[in-house]
C-alpha positions as CSV (number, residue, x, y, z in Angstrom):
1,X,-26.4,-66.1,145.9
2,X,-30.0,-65.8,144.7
3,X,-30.6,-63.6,141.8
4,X,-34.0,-62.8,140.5
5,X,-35.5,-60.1,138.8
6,X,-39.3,-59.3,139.1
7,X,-41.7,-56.5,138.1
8,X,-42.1,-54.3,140.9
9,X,-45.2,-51.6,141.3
10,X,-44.7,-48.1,141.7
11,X,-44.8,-48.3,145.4
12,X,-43.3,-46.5,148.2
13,X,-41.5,-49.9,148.7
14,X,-40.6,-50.6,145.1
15,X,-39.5,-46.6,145.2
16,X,-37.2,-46.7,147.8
17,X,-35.6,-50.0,146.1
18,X,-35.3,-48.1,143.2
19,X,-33.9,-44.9,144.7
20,X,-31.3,-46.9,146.8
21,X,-29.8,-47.9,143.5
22,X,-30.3,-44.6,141.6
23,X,-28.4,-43.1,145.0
24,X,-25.5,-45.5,144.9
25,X,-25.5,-45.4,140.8
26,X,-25.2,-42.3,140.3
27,X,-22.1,-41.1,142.1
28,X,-20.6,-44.5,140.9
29,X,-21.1,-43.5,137.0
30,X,-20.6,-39.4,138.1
31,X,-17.6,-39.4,140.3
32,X,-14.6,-39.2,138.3
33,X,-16.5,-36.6,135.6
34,X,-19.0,-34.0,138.1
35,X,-18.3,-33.1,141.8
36,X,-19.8,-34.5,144.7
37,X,-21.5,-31.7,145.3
38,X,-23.3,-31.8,142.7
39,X,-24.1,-35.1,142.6
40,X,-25.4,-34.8,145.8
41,X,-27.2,-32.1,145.1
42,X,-28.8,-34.0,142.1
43,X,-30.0,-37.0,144.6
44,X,-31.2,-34.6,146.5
45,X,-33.6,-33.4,144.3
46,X,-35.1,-36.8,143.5
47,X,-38.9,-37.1,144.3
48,X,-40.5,-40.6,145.0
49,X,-43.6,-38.8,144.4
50,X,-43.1,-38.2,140.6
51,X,-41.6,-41.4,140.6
52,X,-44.5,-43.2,142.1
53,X,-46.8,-41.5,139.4
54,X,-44.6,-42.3,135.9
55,X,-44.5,-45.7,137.2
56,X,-48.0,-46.1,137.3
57,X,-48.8,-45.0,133.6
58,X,-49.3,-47.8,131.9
59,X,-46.7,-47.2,129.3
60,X,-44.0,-47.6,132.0
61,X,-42.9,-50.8,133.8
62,X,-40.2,-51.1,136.6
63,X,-38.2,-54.5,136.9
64,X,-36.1,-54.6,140.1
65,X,-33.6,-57.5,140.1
66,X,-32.1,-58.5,144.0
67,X,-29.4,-60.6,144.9
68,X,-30.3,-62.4,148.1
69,X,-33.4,-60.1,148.3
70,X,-31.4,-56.8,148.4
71,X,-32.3,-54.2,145.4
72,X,-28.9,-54.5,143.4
73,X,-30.3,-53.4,139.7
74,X,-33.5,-52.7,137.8
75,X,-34.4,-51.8,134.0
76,X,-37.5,-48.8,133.4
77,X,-39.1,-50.0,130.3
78,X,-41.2,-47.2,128.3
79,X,-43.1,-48.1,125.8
80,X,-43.9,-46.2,122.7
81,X,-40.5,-44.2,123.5
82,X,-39.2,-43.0,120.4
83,X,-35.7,-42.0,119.5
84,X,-35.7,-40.5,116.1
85,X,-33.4,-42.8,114.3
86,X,-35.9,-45.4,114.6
87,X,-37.7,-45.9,111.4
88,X,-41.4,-45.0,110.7
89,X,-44.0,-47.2,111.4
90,X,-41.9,-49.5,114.2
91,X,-42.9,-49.8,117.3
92,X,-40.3,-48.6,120.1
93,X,-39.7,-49.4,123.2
94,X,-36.8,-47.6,125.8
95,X,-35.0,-49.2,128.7
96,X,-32.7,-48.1,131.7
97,X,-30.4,-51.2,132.4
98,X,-28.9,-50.7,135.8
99,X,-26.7,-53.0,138.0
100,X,-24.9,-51.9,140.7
101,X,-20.5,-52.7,140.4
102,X,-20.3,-54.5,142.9
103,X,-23.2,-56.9,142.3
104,X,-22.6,-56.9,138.6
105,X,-22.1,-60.3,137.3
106,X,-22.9,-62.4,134.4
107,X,-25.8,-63.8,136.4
108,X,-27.1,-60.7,137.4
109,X,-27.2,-59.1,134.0
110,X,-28.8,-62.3,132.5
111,X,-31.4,-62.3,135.1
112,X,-32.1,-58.4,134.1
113,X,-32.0,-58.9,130.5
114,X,-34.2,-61.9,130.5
115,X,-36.8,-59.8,132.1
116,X,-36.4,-56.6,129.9
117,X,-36.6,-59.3,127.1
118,X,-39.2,-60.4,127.9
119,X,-41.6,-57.4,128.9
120,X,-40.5,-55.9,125.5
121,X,-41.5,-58.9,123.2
122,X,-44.2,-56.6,122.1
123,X,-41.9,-54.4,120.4
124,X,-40.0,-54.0,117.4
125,X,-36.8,-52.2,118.8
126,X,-35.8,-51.9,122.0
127,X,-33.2,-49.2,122.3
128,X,-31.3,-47.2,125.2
129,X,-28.9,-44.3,125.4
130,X,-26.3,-45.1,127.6
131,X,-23.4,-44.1,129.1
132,X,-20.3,-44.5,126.9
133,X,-17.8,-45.3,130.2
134,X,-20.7,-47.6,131.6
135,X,-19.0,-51.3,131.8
136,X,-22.8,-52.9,131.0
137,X,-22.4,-51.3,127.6
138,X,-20.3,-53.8,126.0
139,X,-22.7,-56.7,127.6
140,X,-25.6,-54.9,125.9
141,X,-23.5,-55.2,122.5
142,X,-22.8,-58.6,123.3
143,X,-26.5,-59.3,123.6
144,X,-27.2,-57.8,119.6
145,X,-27.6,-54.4,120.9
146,X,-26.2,-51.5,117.6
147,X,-24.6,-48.1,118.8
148,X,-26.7,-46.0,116.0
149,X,-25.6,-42.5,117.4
150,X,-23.7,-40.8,119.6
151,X,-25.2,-38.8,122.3
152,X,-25.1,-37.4,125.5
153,X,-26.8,-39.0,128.5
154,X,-28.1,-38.6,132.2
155,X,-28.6,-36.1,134.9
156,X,-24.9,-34.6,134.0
157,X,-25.4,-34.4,130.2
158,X,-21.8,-36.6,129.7
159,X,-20.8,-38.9,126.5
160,X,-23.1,-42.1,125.7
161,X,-24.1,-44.2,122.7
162,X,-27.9,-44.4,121.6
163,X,-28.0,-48.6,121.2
164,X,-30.8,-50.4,119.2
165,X,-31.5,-54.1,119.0
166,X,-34.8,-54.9,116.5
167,X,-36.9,-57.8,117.8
């Protein structure tokens, strides 16, 4: 299988990429907490439109990774995102890291991380709140990443850890 991650525009194709695995995400990491209903009704209420313009400010960048050149993960990298136990006077940057269960693979997180890695070098923490049932959290510790709060995350508001890993 050919994995590769790349930085995708905010296009209407690099949108729908992304939405297909926000859609198929979502009610993976929602199903056993929130009903389908309302996770339906949360995809419903998705606009490409917004998502076409927040990808275009030049603070944002989308990386979309595909396994045999179907859309199976992607990071949102925000720069100058700041959670507030960060210290003064660093430079901070937030990420989405999102690979889809049944394409989730050491490969296919390496792939993704390289790239976020990479785009970020500018930075002096990277840092993410995510999910505390999501299985990619204890690959993001692996990789250096600190819990540094608990929190609450996503369109459902459930449990996550805020992460940090300084540059």
């Amino acid at each position: 299988m050919e994995i590769i991650s790349k930085f995708t525009v905010g296009s209407e194709e690099g949108i729908s990429d992304l939405i297909s695995i926000i859609d198929s995400s979502v009610y993976t990491q929602h199903r056993d907490f929130v009903s389908e209903e309302d996770i339906r009704h949360y995809i419903e209420k998705i606009d490409p439109r917004k998502m076409i313009n927040d990808l275009n400010d030049l603070s944002n960048q989308l990386i979309m990774t595909y396994a045999d050149q179907k859309p199976v993960g992607y990071s949102i990298i925000k720069s100058g995102s700041v959670y507030p136990g960060i210290t003064d006077g660093k430079r901070s940057t937030e990420i989405s890291f999102v690979i889809l269960p049944e394409y989730d693979s050491p490969e296919t997180r390496q792939s993704l991380w390289k790239k976020c890695r990479s785009a970020a070098s500018f930075t002096d923490v990277i840092w993410i709140n995510m999910l505390a049932h999501d299985p990619l959290l204890e690959f993001l510790k692996e990789a250096g990443f600190k819990v540094v709060a608990d929190a609450k995350a996503g369109p459902f508001q459930l449990p996550s850890s805020v992460l940090t890993i300084e540059i």
